[in-house]
GUNUMI-248517 format. One record per residue (C-alpha): residue in one letter; x, z, y. Coordinates in steps of 0.5 Angstrom, whole numbers, plus 500, padded with zeros to 3 digits. Each point is the difference from the previous one (the first is absolute). Layout:
BEGIN
+------+------+-----+-------+
| code | east |  up | north |
+------+------+-----+-------+
|    A |    X |   Z |     Y |
...
+------+------+-----+-------+
This chain:
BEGIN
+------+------+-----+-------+
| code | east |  up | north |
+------+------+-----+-------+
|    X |  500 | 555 |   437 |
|    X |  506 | 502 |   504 |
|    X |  502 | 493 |   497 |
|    X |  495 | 497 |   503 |
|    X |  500 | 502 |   507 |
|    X |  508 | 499 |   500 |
|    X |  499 | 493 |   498 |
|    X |  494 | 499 |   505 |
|    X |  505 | 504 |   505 |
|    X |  505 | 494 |   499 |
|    X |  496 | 495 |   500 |
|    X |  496 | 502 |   506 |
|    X |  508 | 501 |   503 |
|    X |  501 | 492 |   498 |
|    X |  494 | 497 |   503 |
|    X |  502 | 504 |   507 |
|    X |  506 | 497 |   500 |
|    X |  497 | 493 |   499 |
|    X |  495 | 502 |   506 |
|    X |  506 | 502 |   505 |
|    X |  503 | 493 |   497 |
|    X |  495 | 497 |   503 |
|    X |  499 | 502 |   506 |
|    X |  506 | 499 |   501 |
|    X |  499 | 493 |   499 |
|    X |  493 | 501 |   504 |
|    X |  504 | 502 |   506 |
|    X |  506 | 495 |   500 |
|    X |  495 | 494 |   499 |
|    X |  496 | 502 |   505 |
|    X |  506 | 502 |   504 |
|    X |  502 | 492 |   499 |
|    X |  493 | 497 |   501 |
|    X |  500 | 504 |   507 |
|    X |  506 | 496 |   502 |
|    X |  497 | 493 |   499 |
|    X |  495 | 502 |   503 |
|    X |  503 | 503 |   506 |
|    X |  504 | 493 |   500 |
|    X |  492 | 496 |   500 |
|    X |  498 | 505 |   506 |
|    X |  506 | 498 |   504 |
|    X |  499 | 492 |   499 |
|    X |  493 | 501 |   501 |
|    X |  502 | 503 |   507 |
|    X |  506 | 496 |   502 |
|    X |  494 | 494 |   499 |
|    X |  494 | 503 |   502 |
|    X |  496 | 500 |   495 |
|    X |  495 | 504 |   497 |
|    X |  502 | 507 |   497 |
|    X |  496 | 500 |   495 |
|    X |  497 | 494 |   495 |
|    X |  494 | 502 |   496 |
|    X |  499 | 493 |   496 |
|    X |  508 | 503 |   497 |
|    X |  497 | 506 |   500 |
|    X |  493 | 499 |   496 |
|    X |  504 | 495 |   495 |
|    X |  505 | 506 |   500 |
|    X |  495 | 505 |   498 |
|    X |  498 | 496 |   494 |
|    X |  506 | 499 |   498 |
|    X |  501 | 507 |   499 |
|    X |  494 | 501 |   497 |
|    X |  501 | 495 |   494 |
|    X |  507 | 503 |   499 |
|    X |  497 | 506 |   500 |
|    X |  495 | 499 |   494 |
|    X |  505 | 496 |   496 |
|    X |  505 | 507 |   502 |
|    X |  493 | 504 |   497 |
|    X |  501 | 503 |   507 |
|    X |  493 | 501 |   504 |
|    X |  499 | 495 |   504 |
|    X |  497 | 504 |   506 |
|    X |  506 | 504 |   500 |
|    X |  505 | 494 |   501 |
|    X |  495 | 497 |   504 |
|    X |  499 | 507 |   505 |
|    X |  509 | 500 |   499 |
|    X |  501 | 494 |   503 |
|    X |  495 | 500 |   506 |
|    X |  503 | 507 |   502 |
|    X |  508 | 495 |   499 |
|    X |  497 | 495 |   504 |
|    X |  497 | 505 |   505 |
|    X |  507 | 503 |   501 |
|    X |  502 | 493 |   500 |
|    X |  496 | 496 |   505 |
|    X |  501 | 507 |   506 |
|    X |  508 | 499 |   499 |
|    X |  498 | 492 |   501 |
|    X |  497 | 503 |   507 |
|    X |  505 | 504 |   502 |
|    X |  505 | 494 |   499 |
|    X |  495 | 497 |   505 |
|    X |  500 | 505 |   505 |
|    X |  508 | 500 |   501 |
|    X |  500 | 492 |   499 |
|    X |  503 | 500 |   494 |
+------+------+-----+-------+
């Protein structure tokens, strides 16, 4: 028995230290998909143009969720994740409006 729990301690050590891996990676990624579109936001407000692209972003969403089938993820989580990304997004894209670039 105690074999057992030992060999499930370590494994149980093993995928956590994946999972903080990949967060990690999560949050440089986001970190660098935030950079490009801070950029976006700032030559949307420098040429006027409109803060937020729903056509893109319909397209985007069901990128996301192709992606997210093909990664046996569920597609209603990519979907509500990328929604709250692009919220984010599109407030900043605002902001640069507001300050004229």
């Amino acid at each position: 028995m105690t074999d057992d729990v030992t060999r499930a301690a370590v494994l149980l050590k093993e995928h956590r230290a994946s999972i903080d891996r990949l967060d990690a990676i999560l949050v440089y990624t986001l970190g660098e998909r935030f950079k490009h579109t801070k950029a976006v936001g700032q030559l949307k407000a420098e040429h006027d143009l409109p803060p937020s692209d729903p056509a893109r972003e319909a397209h985007q969403i069901e990128r996301l969720e192709d992606l997210a089938r093909r990664a046996d993820l569920d597609p209603d989580f990519a979907k509500k994740f990328l929604n709250f990304i692009i919220a984010e997004v599109i407030q900043h894209h605002h902001k640069h409006k507001e300050m004229g670039a």
